[in-house]
VEXLUMVEX-87597 format. One line per 2 residues: number of its first residue (from 1); their letters; for each residue z, x, y of N, C-alpha, C. Coordinates in steps of 0.2 Angstrom, whole numbers, padded with zeros to 4 digits. Last residue first. Layout:
NUM	A	Z,X,Y,Z,X,Y,Z,X,Y | ... $
This chain:
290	XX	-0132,-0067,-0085,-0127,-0072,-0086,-0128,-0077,-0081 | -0139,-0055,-0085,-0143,-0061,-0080,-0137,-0069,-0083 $
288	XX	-0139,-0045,-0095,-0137,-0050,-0096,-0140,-0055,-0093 | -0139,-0035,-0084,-0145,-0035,-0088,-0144,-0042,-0095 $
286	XX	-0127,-0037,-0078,-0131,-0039,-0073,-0139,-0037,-0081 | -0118,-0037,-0090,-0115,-0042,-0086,-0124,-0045,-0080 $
284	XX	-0117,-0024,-0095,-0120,-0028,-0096,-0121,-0035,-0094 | -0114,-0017,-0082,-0123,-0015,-0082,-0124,-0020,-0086 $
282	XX	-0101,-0020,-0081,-0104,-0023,-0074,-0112,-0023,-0076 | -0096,-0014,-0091,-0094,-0021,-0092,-0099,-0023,-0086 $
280	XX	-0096,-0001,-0089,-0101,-0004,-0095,-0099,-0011,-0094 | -0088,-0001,-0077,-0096,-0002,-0076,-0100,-0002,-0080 $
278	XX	-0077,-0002,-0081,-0077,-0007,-0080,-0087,-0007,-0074 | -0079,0003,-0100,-0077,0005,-0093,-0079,-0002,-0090 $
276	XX	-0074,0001,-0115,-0080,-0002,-0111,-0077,0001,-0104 | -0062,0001,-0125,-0068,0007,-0123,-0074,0006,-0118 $
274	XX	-0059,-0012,-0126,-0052,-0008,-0122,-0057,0001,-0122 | -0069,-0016,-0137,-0066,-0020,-0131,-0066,-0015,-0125 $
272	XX	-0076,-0004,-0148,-0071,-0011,-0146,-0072,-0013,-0137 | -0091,-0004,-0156,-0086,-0002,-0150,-0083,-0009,-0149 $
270	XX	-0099,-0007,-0165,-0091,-0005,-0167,-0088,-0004,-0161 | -0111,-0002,-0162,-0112,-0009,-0163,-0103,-0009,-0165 $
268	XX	-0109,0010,-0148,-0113,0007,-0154,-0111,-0001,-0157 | -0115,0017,-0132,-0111,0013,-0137,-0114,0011,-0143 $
266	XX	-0121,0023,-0120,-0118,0026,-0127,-0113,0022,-0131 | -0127,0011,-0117,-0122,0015,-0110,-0117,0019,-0115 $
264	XX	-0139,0012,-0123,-0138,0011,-0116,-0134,0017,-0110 | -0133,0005,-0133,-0134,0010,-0133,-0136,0013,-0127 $
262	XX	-0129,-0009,-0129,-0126,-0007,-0130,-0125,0002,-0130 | -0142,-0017,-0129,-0140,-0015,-0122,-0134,-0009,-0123 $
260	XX	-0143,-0022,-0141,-0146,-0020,-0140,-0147,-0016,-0133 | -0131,-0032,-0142,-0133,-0026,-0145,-0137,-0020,-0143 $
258	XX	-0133,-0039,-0132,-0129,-0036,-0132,-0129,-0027,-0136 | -0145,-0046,-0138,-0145,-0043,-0132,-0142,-0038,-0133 $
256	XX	-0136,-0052,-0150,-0144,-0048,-0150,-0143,-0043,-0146 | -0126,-0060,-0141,-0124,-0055,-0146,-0131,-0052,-0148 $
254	XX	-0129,-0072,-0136,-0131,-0068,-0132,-0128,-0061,-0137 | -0121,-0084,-0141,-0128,-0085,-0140,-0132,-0076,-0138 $
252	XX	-0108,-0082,-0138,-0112,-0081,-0145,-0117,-0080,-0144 | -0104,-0086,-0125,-0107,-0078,-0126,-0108,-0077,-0134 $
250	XX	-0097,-0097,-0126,-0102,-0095,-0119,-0107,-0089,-0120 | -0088,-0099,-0136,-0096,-0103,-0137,-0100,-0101,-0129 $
248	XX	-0083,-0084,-0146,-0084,-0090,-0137,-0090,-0092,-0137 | -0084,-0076,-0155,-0079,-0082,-0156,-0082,-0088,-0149 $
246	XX	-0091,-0066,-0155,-0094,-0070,-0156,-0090,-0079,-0158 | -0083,-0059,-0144,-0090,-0063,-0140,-0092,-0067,-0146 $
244	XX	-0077,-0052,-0156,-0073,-0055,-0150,-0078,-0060,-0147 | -0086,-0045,-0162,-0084,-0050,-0166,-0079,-0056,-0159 $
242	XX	-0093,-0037,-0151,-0097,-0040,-0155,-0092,-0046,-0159 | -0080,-0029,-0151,-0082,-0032,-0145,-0087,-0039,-0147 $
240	XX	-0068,-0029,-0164,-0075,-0025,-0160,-0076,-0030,-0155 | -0050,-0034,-0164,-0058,-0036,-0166,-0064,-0030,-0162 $
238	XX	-0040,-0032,-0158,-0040,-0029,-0161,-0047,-0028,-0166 | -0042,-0043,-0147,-0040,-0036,-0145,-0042,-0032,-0150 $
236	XX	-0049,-0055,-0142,-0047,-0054,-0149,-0050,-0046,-0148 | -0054,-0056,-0128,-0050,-0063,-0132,-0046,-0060,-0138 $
234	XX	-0059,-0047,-0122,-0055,-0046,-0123,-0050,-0052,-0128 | -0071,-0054,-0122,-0073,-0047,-0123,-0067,-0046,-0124 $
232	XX	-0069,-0064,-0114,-0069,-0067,-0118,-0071,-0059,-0126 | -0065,-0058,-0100,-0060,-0060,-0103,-0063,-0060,-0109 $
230	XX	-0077,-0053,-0096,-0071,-0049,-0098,-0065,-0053,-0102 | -0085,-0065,-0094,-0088,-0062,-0100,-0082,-0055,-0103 $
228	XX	-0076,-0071,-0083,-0076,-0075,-0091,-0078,-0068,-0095 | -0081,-0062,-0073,-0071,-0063,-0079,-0073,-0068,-0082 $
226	XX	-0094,-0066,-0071,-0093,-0060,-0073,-0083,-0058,-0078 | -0091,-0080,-0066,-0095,-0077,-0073,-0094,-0072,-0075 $
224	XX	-0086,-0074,-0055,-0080,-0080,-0060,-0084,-0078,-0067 | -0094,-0070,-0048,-0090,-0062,-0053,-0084,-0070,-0056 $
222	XX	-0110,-0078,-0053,-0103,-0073,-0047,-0099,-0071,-0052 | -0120,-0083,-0057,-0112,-0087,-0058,-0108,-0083,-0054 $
220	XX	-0131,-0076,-0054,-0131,-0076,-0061,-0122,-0081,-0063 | -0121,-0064,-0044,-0128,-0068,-0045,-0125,-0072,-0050 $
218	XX	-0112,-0056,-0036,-0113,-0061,-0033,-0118,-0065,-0034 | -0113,-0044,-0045,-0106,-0050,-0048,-0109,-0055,-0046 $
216	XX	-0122,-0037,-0037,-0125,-0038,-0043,-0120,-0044,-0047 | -0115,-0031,-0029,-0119,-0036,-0029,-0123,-0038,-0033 $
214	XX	-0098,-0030,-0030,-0105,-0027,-0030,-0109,-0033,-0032 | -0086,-0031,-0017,-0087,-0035,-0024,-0096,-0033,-0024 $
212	XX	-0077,-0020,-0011,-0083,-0024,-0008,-0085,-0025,-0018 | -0061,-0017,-0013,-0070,-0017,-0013,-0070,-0020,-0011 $
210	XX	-0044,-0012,-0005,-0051,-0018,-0007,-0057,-0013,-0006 | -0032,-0003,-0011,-0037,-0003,-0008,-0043,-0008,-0008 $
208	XX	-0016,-0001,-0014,-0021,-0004,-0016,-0026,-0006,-0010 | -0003,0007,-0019,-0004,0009,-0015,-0013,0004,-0018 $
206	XX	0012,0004,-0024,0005,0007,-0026,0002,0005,-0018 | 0029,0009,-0032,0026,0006,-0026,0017,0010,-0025 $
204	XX	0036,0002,-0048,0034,0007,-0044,0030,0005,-0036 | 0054,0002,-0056,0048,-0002,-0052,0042,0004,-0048 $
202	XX	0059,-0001,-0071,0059,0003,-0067,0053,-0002,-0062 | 0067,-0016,-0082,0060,-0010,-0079,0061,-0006,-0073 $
200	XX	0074,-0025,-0082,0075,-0022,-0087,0071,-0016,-0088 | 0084,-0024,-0063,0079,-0028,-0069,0080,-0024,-0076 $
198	XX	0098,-0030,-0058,0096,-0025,-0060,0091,-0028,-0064 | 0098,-0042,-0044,0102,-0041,-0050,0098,-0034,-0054 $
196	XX	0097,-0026,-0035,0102,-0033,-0035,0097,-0040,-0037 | 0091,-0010,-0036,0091,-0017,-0036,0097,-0021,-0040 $
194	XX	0090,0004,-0042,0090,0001,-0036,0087,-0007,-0034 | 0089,0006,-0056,0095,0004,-0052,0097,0005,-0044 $
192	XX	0078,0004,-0058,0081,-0001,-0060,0087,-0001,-0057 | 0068,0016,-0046,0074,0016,-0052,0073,0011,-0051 $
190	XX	0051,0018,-0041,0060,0016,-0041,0062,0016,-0046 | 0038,0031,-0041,0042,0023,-0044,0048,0025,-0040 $
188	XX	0024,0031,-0027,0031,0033,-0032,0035,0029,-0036 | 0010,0025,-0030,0013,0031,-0024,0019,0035,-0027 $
186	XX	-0003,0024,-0037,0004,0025,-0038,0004,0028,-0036 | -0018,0015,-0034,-0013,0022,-0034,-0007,0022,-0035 $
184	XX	-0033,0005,-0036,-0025,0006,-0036,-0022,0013,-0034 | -0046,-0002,-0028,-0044,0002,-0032,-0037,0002,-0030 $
182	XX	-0052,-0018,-0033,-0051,-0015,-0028,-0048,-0006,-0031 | -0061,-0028,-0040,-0058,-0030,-0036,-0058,-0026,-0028 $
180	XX	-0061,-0023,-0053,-0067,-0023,-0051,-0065,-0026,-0042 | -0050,-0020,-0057,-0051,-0014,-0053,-0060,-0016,-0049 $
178	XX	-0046,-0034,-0061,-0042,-0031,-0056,-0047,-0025,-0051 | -0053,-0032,-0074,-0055,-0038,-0067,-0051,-0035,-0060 $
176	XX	-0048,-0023,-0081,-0053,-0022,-0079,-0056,-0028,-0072 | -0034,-0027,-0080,-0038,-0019,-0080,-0044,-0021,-0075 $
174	XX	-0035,-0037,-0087,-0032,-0039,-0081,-0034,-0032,-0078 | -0041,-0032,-0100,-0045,-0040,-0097,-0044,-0038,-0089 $
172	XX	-0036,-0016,-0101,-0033,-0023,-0102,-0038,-0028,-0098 | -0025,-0002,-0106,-0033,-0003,-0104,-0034,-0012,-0106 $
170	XX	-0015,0002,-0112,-0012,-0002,-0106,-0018,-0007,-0105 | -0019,0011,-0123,-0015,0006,-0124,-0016,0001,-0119 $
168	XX	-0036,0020,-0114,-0027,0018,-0116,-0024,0013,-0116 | -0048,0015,-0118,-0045,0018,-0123,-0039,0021,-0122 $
166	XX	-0051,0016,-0098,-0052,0015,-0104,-0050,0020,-0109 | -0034,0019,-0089,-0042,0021,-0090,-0046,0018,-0097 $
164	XX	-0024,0012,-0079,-0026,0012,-0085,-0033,0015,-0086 | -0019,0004,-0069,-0022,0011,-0066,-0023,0013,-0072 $
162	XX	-0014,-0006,-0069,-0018,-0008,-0065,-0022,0001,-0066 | -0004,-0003,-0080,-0009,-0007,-0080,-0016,-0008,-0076 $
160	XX	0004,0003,-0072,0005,0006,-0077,-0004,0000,-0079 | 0009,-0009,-0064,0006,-0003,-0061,0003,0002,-0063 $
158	XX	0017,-0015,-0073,0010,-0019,-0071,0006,-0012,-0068 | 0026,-0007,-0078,0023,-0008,-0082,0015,-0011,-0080 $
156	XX	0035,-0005,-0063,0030,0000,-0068,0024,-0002,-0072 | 0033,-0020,-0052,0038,-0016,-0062,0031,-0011,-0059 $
154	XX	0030,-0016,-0036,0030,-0020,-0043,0032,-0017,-0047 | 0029,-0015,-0020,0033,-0014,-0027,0031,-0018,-0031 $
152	XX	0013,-0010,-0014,0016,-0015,-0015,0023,-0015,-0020 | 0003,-0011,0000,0006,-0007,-0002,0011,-0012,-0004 $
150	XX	-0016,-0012,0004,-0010,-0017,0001,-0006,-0010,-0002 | -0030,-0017,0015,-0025,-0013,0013,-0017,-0016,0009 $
148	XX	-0039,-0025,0018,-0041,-0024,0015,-0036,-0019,0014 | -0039,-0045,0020,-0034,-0041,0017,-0037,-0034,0016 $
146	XX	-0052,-0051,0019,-0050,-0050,0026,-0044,-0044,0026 | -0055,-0056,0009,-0058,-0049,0010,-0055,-0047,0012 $
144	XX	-0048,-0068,-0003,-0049,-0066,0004,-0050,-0059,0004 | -0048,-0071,-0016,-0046,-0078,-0013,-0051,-0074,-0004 $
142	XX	-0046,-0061,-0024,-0048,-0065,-0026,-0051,-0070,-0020 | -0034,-0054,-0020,-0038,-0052,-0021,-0046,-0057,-0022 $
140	XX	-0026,-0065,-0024,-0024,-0064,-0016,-0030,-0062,-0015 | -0026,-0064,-0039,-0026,-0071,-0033,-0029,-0070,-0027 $
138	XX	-0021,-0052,-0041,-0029,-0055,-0044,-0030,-0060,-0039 | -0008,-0054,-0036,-0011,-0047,-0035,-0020,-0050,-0036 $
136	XX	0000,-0064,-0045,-0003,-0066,-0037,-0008,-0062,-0034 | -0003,-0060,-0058,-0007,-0066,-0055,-0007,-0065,-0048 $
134	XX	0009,-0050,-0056,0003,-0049,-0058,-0002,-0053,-0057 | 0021,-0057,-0049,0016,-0052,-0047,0008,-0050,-0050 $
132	XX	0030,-0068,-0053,0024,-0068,-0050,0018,-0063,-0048 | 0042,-0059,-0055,0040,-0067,-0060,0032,-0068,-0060 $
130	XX	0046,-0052,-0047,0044,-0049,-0054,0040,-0053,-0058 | 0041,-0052,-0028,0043,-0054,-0035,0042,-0054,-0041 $
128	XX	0036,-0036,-0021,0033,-0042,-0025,0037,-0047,-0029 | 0040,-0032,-0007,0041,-0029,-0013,0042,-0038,-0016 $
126	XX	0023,-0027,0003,0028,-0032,-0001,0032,-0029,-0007 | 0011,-0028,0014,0016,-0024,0012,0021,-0029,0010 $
124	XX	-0005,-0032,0018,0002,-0035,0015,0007,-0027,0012 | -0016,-0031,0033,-0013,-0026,0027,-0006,-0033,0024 $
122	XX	-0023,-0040,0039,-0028,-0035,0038,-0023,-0030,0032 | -0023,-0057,0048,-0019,-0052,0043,-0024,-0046,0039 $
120	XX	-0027,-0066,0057,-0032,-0060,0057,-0026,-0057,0054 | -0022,-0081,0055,-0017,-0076,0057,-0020,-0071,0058 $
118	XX	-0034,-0088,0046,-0031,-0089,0055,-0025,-0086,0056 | -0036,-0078,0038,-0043,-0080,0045,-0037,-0082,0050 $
116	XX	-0027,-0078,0030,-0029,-0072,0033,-0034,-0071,0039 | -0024,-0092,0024,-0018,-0089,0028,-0023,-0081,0033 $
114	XX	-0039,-0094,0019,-0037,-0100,0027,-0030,-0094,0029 | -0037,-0085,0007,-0041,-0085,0012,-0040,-0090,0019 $
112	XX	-0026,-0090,0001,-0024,-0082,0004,-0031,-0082,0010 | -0017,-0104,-0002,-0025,-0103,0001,-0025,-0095,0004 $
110	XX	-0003,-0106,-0014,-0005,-0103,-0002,-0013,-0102,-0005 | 0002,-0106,-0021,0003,-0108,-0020,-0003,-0111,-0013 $
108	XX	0011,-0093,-0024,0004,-0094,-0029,0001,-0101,-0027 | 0021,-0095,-0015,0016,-0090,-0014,0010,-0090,-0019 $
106	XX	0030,-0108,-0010,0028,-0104,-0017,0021,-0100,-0014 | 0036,-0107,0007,0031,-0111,0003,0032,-0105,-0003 $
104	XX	0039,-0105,0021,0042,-0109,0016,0039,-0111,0011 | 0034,-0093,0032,0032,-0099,0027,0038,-0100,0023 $
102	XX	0038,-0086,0048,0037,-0089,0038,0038,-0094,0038 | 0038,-0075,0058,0032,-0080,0055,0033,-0080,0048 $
100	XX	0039,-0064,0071,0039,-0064,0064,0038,-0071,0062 | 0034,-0061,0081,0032,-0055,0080,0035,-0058,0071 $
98	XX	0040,-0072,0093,0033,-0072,0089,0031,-0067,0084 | 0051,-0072,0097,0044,-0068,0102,0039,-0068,0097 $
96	XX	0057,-0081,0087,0058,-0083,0095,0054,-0080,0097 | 0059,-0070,0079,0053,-0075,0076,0052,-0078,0082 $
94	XX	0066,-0062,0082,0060,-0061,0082,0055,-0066,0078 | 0078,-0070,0085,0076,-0067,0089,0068,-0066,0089 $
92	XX	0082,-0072,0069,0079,-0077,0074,0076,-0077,0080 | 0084,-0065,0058,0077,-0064,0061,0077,-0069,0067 $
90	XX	0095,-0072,0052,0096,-0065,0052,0090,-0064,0060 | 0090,-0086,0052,0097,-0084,0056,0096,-0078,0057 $
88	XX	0081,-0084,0042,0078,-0088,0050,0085,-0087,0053 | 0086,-0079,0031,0083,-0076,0032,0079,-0077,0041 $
86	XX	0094,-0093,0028,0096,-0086,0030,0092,-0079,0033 | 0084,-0102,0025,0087,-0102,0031,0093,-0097,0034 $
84	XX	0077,-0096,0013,0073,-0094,0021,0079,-0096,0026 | 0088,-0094,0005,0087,-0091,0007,0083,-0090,0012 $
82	XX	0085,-0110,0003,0092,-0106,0007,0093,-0100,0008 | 0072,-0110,-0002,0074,-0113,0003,0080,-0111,0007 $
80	XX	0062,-0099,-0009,0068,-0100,-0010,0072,-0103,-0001 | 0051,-0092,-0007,0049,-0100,-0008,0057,-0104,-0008 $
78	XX	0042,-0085,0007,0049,-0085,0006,0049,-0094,0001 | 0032,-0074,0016,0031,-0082,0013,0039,-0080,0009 $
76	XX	0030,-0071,0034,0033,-0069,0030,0034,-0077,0025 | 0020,-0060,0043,0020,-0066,0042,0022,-0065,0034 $
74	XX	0021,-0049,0060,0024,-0051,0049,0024,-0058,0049 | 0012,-0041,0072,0016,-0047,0070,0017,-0047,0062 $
72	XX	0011,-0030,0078,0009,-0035,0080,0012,-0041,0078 | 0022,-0018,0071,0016,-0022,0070,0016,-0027,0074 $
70	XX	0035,-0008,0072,0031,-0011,0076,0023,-0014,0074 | 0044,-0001,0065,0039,0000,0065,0033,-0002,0073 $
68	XX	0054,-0010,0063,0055,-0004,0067,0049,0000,0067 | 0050,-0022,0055,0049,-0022,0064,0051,-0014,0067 $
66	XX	0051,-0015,0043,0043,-0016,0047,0043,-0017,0054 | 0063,-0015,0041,0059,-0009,0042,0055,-0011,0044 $
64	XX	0066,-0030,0038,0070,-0025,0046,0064,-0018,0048 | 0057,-0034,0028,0055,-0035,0035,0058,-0031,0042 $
62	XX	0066,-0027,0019,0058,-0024,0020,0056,-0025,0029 | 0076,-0040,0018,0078,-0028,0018,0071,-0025,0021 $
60	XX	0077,-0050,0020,0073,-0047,0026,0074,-0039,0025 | 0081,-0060,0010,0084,-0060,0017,0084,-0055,0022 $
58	XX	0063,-0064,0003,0070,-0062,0004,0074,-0063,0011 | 0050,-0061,0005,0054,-0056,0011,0063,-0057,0008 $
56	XX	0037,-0064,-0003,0044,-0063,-0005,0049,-0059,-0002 | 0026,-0054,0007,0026,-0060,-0001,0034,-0058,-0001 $
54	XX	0019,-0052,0020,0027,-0049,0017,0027,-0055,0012 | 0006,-0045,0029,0008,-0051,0026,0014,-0048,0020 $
52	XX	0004,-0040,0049,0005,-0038,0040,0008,-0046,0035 | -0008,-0033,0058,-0004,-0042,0057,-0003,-0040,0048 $
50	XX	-0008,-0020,0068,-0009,-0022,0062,-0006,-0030,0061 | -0009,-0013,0080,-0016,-0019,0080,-0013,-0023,0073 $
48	XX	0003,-0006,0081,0004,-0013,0084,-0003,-0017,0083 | 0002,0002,0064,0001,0002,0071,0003,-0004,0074 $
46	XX	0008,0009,0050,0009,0005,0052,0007,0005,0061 | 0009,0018,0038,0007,0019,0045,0002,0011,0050 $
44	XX	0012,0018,0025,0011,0013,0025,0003,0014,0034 | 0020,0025,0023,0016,0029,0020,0010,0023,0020 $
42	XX	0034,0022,0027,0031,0028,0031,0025,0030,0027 | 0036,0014,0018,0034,0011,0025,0031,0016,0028 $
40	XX	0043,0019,0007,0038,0015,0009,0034,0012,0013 | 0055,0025,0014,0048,0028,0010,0042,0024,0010 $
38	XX	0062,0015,0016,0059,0020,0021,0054,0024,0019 | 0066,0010,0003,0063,0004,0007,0058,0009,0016 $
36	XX	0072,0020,0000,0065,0018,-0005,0060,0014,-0001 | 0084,0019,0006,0078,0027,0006,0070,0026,0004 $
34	XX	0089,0008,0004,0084,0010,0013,0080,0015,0012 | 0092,0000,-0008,0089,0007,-0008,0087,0009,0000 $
32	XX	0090,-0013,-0017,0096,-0011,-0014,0097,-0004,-0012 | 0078,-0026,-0017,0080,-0019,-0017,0086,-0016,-0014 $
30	XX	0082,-0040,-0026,0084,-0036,-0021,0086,-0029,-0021 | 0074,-0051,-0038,0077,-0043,-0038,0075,-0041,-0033 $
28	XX	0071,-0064,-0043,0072,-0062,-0037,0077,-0056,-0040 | 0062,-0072,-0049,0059,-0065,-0050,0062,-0063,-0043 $
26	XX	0066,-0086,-0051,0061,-0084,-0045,0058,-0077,-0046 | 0075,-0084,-0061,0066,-0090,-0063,0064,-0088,-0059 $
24	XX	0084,-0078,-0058,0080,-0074,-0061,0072,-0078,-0062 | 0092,-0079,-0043,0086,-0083,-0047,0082,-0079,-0051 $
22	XX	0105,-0076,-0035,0098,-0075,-0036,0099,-0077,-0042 | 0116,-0087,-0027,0113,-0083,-0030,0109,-0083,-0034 $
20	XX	0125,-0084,-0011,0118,-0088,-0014,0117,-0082,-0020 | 0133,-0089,-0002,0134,-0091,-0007,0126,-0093,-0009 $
18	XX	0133,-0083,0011,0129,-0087,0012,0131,-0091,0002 | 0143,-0071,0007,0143,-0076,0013,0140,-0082,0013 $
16	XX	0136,-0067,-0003,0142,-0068,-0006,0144,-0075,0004 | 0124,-0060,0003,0122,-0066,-0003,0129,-0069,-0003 $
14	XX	0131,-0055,0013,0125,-0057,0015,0123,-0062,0010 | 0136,-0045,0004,0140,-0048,0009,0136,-0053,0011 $
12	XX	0124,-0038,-0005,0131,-0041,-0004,0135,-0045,-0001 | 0119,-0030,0009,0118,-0035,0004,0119,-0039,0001 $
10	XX	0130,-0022,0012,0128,-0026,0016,0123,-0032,0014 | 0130,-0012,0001,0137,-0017,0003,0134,-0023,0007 $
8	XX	0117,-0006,-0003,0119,-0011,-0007,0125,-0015,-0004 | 0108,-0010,0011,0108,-0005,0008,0115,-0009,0003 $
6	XX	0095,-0018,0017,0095,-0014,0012,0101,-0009,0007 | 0100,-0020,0030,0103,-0024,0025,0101,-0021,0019 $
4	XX	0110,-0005,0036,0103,-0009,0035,0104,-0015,0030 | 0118,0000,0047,0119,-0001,0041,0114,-0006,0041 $
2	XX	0117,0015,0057,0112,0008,0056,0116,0005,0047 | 0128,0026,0063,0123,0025,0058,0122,0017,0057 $
C-alpha cells in the first residue's frame, strides 16, 4: 500500500527531516487525512485538458493526488521558502516534464488575471491557508473569469459564510460580494483533527462556481461601485440600512431615492442591512445609476 504524504507518519517525517516548522502567521495547517484528501479530488473529475491552480501546496499531500489524476499540468504557489525547496525535491521529476510549476511567491500577492491567461488555468483546487483564505477567495474572483471551477478547503466558518442566506447571523458584506461573484456549495467538512498543527475550527471543502458578473454591475462605476454601496450598507451592522448609508459621504446624498425604491423590493424604511438579498442590493444599485 502507497504511503502518501498525506497520511499523518509520513508527514511528519518529512517536516522533522527537513527541520521545518509550521507557521501559524502563514495559516499553515497540514492535512493529515488521504481519505479527505481522495475525497476530494474524486469530486473534483479531473481530465488531461485541465491546467489546475494549487494555493498553498505545502510539501505536496494534495499535489500527489492530483498527479494521479492526471491534468495537463498544476501550478503550484507556495510562499514558505524551505518548504518550496522541499516541496521541488519531493516533485522534481515532475516539475522536469513539466506537468508541475511553482511559484515562490505570497499568494495575495499574484496578479490571478496575467497567472490565468498565460498558463490557460480553468480549475484551482486547494486546501487554502487559514490565515488568507477569505480575502484571497474574493481576490482570485475578482481579478480573472478564466478560473471557472474551484474546489476548496477552508474553516467551516468562512464556508458557513459564503453560503449564508439573508437574515442569518452569518449573512455578511463578504456574503453578499462573494455571491455576486459566483455561487458556493458545501461538499463535506473535515474534522480539526485531520490536521498538522490542529486548528481551532473544523474545515469544510466547497465546491465554487464563476458568474458571469450581471450587466447592469458593469455601469455606473462597475461592480467596485456596486461593493462600496454593499459594504457601506453593511458599515454599521446593528443600525437600519438608512442609518448605515447615512454615515458615508458616498451614499448620504442618495437616502430619498433609497426610500423610495425600497417598497419595490418589499421593504420598508427599517430594513436592516443582513435582510437585503443580493438582488435587492443589484435592483438598488442599477435604479440608483451610481
Amino acid at each position: 500500500m502507497k504511503n502518501y504524504i498525506s497520511s499523518p507518519g509520513k508527514t511528519t517525517i518529512i517536516l522533522s527531516d527537513n527541520n521545518i516548522r509550521l507557521r501559524k502567521s502563514l495559516g499553515q495547517n497540514y492535512i493529515i487525512d488521504t481519505n479527505s484528501v481522495k475525497k476530494m479530488v474524486s469530486i473534483t473529475q479531473i481530465s488531461g485538458e485541465d491546467v489546475i491552480l494549487e494555493i498553498g501546496c505545502g510539501i505536496g499531500s494534495l499535489t500527489e493526488v492530483l498527479l494521479e489524476n492526471g491534468p495537463a499540468k498544476i501550478i503550484c504557489i507556495e510562499v514558505d521558502r524551505k518548504v518550496s525547496e522541499v516541496f521541488r525535491n519531493i516533485f522534481h521529476e515532475s516539475m522536469e516534464n513539466g506537468q508541475v510549476e511553482l511559484i515562490a511567491e505570497d499568494a495575495m500577492d499574484i496578479d490571478y488575471g496575467k497567472l490565468s491567461s498565460t498558463h490557460n488555468i480553468n480549475k484551482m483546487i486547494s486546501n487554502l491557508p487559514y490565515k488568507i483564505a477569505a480575502p484571497l477567495i474574493l481576490k482570485i474572483l475578482r481579478e480573472t473569469e478564466k478560473i471557472t471551477q474551484f474546489w476548496m478547503t477552508i474553516q467551516k466558518d468562512i464556508a458557513v459564510r459564503l453560503t449564508a442566506k439573508p437574515g442569518d447571523k452569518n449573512y455578511s458584506s463578504y456574503t453578499v460580494k462573494s455571491n455576486t461573484l459566483a455561487c458556493y456549495r458545501s461538499c463535506f467538512n473535515i474534522s480539526r483533527n485531520c490536521f498538522l498543527p490542529k486548528p481551532f475550527v473544523d474545515s469544510s471543502v466547497i465546491e465554487v462556481t464563476r458568474k458571469k458578473i450581471p450587466e447592469e454591475l458593469r455601469v455606473g462605476g462597475g461592480i467596485e461601485r456596486f461593493f462600496d454601496l454593499v459594504n457601506a450598507s453593511f458599515a454599521h451592522r446593528r443600525k437600519m440600512l438608512l442609518n448605515s448609508l447615512s454615515k458615508s459621504k458616498d451614499f448620504s446624498q442618495k437616502l430619498d431615492s433609497i426610500s423610495e425604491l425600497l417598497p419595490e423590493i418589499g421593504k420598508n424604511k427599517e430594513v436592516r442591512a443582513e435582510e437585503l438579498s443580493l438582488e435587492d442590493y443589484i435592483f438598488l444599485y442599477k435604479n440608483l445609476l451610481i
